[in-house]
C-alpha positions in Angstrom: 81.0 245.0 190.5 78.0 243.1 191.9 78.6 240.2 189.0 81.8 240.2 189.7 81.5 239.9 194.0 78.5 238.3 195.2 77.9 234.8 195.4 74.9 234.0 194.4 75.5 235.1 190.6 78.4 233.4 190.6 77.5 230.1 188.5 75.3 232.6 186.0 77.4 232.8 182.7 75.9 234.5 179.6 73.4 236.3 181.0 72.8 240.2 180.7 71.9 242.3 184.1 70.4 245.0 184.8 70.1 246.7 188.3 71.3 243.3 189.9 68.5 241.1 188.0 68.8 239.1 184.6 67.1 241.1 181.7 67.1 239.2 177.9 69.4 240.9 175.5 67.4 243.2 172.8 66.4 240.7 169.0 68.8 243.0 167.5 71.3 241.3 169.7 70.6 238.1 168.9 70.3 238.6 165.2 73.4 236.9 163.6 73.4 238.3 160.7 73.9 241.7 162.6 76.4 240.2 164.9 78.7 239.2 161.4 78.2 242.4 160.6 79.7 244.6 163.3 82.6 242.1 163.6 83.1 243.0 159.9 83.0 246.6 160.6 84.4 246.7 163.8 87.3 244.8 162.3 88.0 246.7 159.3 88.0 250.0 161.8 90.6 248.1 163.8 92.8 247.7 160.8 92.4 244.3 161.2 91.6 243.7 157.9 91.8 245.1 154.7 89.6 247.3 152.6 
């Protein structure tokens, strides 16, 4: 709710929180590689895809 209602995040885009103040996401999510993967996967799950 905070993102979402106070003013002085509201320009900040693409940028995690945590207890009001900008934290960097963990290397596994940055890792593309990983980031392919769980599309894949979370696709597939979906029924999405095939296979």
């Amino acid at each position: 709710l905070y993102l979402a209602t106070d003013p002085a995040v509201a320009d900040t885009t693409g940028a995690y929180f945590i207890a009001r103040k900008p934290v960097s996401p963990a290397p596994q999510a940055q890792d593309p590689d990983l980031a392919r993967r769980l599309w894949e996967i979370s696709a597939q799950r979906a029924g999405l895809v095939g296979g």
